[in-house]
C-alpha atoms as one frame of an Amber mdcrd trajectory, in Angstrom:
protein
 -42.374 -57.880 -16.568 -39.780 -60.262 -18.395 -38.045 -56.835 -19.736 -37.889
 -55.496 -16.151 -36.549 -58.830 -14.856 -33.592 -58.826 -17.683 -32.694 -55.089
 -17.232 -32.296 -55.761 -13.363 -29.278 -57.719 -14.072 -27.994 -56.083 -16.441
 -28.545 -52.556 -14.273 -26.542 -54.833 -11.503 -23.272 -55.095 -13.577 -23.131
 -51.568 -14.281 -23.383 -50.711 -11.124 -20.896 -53.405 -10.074 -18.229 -52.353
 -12.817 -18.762 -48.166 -12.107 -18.038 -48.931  -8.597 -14.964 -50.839  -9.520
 -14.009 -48.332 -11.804 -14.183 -45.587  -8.899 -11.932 -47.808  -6.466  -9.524
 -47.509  -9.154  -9.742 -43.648  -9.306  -6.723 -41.645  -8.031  -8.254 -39.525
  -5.304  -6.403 -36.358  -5.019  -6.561 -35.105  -1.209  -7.444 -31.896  -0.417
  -4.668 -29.805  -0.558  -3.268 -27.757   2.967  -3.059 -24.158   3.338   0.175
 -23.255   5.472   0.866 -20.615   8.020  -0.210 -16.943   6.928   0.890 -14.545
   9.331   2.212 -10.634   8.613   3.105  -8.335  11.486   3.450  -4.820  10.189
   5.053  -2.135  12.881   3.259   0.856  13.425   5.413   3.885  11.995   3.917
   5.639  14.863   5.662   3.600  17.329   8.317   2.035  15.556  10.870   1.757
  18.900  11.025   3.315  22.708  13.085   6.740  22.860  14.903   7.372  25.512
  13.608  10.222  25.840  10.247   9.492  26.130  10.316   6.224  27.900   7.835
   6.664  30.142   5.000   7.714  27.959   6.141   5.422  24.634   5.772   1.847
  23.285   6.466  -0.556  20.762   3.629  -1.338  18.159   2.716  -3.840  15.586
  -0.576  -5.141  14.168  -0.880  -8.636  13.104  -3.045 -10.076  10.300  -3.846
 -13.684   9.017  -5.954 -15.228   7.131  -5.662 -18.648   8.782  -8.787 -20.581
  10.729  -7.018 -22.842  12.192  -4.888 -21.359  14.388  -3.934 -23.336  17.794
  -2.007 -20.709  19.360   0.465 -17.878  18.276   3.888 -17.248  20.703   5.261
 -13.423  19.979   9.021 -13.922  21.179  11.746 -11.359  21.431  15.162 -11.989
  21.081  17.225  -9.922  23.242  20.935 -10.738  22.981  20.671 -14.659  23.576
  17.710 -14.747  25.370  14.140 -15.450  23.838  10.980 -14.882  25.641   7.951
 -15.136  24.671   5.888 -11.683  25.235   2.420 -12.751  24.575   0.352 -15.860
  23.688  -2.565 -15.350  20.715  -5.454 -18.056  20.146  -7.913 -18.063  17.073
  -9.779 -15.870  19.210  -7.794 -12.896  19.341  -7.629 -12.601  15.444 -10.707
 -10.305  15.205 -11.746 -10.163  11.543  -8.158 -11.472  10.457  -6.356  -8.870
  12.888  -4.951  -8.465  16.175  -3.045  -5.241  17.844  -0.077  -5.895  20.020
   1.257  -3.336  22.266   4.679  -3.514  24.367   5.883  -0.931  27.112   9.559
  -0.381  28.309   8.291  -1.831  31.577   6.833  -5.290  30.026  10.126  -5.430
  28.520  11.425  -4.997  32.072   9.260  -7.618  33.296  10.107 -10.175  30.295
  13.629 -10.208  30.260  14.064  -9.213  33.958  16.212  -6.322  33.407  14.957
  -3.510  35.535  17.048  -0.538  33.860  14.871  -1.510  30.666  11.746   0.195
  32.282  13.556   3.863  32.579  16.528   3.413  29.644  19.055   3.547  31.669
  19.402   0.045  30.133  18.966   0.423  26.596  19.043  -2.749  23.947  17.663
  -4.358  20.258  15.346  -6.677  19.919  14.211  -8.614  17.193  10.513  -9.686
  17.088   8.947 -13.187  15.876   5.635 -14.817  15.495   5.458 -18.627  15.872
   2.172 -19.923  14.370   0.727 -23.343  15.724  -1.946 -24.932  13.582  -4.460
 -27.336  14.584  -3.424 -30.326  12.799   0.052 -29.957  14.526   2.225 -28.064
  11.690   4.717 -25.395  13.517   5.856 -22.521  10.942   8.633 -21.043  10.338
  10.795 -24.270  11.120  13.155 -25.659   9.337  12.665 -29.239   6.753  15.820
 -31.223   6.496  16.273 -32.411   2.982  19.859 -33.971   3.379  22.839 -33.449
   5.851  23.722 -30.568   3.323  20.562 -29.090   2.803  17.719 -27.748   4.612
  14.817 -24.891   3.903  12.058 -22.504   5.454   9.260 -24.194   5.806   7.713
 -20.700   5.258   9.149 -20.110   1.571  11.508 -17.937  -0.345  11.176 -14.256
  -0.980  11.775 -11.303   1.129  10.194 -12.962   4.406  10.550  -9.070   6.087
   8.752  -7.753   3.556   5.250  -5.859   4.689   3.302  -8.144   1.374   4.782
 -11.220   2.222   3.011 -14.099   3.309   4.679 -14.692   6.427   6.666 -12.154
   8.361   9.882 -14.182   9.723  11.010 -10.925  11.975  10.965  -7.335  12.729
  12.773  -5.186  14.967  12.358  -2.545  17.776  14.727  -1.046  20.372  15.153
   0.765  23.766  16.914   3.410  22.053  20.099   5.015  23.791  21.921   8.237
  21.928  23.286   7.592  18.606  26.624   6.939  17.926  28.369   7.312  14.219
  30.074   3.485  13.575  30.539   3.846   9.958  34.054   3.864   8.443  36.366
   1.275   6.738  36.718  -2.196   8.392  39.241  -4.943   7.870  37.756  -8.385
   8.091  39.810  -9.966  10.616  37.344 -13.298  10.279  34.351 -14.602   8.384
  33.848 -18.293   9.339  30.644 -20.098   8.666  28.982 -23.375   7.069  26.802
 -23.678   4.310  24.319 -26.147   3.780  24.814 -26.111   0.417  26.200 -29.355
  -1.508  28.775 -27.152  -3.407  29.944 -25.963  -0.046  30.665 -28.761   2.928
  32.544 -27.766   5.936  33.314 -24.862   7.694  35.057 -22.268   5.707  37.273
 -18.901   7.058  38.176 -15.989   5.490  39.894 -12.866   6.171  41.833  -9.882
   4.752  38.563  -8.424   2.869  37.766  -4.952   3.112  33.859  -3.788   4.249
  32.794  -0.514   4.499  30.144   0.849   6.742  27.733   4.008   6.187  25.240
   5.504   7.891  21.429   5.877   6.702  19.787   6.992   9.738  21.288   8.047
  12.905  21.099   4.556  14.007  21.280   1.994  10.657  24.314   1.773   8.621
  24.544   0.180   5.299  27.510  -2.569   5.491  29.177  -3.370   1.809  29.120
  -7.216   2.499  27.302  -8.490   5.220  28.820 -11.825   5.152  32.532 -10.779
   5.300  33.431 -12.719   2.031  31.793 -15.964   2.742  29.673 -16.141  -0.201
  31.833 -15.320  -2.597  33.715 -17.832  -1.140  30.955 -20.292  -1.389  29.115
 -19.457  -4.511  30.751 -17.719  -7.352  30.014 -20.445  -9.334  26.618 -18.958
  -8.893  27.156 -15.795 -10.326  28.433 -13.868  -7.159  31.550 -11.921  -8.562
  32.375 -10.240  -5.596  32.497  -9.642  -1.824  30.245  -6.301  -2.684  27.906
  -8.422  -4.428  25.946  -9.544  -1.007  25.199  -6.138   0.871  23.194  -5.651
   4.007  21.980  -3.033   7.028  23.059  -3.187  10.391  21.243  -1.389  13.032
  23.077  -0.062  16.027  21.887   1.086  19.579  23.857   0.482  22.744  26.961
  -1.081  21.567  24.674  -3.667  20.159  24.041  -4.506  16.026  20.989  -5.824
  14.777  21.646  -7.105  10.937  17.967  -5.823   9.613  16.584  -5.372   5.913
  19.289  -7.614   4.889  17.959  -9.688   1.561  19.908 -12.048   0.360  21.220
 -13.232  -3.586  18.786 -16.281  -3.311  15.515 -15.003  -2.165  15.865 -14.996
   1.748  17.051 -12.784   4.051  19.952 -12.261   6.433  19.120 -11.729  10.199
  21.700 -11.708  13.175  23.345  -9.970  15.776  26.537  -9.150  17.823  28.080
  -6.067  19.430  30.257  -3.181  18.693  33.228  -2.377  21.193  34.111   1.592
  21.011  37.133   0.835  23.050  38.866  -1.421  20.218  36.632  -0.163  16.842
  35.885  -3.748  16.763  32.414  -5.079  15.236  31.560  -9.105  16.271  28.212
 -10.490  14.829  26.655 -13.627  13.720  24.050 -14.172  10.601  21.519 -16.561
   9.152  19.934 -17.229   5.929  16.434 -18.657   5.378  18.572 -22.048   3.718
  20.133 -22.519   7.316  23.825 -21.208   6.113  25.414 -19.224   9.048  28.481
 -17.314   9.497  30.224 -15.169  12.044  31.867 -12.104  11.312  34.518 -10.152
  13.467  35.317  -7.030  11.859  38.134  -3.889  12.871  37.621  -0.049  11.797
  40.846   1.187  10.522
């Protein structure tokens, strides 16, 4: 009995001094899983013919792996306007996927434009997901490091890219006959910011030389997307020349779509603008996934 009375105490302060020792433990928290969303067009329906209009659509099966999905807006950019073209809950992932279909007259409907429905109106759009998480996160969206500098929330890489994590945009069109835009083009004006530290204010350049080629009866392969703003900005990063940032435009009814674009640094270019026939004259703007933007007015010579 007197060894059971002694070890009680004695139990006591280990007890006392383990629990003090785990109030004094660093406890890592659980770390957060971010947005995973891919939306990969269906090669059967890739865009709306003209040709077909009544009978086609535009197609494009989702996938995540995320459980904690609030809500999903689909938007479409169409010139300056966004809409959004569906809504998508937890719910509607079934096993991780979801299948989203879009007729020439929902685009009608959505952007009010009436000739969309028949292609007498004809037009690009560019197609992205915006993923709301329970616990309040929003992705993509931008994280402000500095006045100079600011990121993707949804990472590096090529964010088009059928194995990426995230899918930041894809594109579909009302297509209208094809029309050859390739040639030589002067840069009349490249002026953009970048939010770069090496790079503050808004810079202009002109006089460059870009040439355009066709892939496809409507995509075209432009020698330097950004008109000579980054080698402007960053040779001192290894970019040597104008040539050395190339992109893809895609063209439908004296609109461009820049498309497929990667850029030096891991992102992508995306943008748009229009193409005059009358003058040979090609006006656009473009993005990176670091927030840089330029815009570019180009003339065929």
């Amino acid at each position: 009995m007197k060894n059971i009375l002694y070890l009680l105490p004695v139990c006591s302060a280990i007890l006392v001094f383990t629990a003090c020792e785990d109030e004094d433990k660093i406890h890592i928290p659980e770390y957060q899983t971010a947005a995973n969303m891919r939306l990969v067009v269906d090669q059967a329906h890739p865009q709306i013919n003209y040709q077909t209009v009544n009978t086609d659509f535009f197609a494009v099966d989702a996938y995540s792996e995320n459980t904690d999905i609030d809500k999903v807006e689909i938007t479409a950019q169409y010139q300056d306007e966004i809409k959004v073209m569906q809504t998508l809950s937890q719910s509607d992932f079934v096993n991780g996927h979801a299948r989203l279909e879009y007729s020439a007259s929902e685009f009608a409907t959505v952007f009010g434009i009436p000739g969309f429905s028949d292609a007498s109106r004809g037009g690009n759009f560019a197609f992205r997901p915006i993923v709301y998480l329970t616990d309040g996160r929003v992705y993509p969206d931008y994280v402000v490091v500095s006045a100079q500098e600011s990121f993707l929330n949804i990472g590096t890489g090529p964010l088009g890219a059928a194995n990426g994590a995230f899918t930041f945009r894809v594109n579909t069109s009302i297509t209208c006959t094809p029309f050859d835009i390739s040639g030589t083009y002067l840069v009349i004006s490249a002026k953009g910011t970048s939010t770069d530290g090496c790079c503050p204010g808004e810079v202009t350049v002109s006089g460059n030389t870009v040439q355009i080629t066709m892939s496809t009866p409507s995509t075209f392969a432009v020698s330097d997307i950004t008109g000579g703003l980054y080698f402007e900005w960053y040779d001192v990063f290894g970019i040597t020349s104008p040539n050395d940032t190339p992109g893809n435009i895609v063209y439908n009814c004296g609109e461009v779509t820049v498309a497929n674009s990667p850029e030096p640094f891991g992102t992508i270019f995306t943008g748009d603008g229009v193409f005059d026939n009358t003058t040979g004259r090609i006006t656009y703007t473009w993005t990176n996934g670091f927030a840089d933007q330029g815009m570019v007015i180009l003339q065929r010579q």
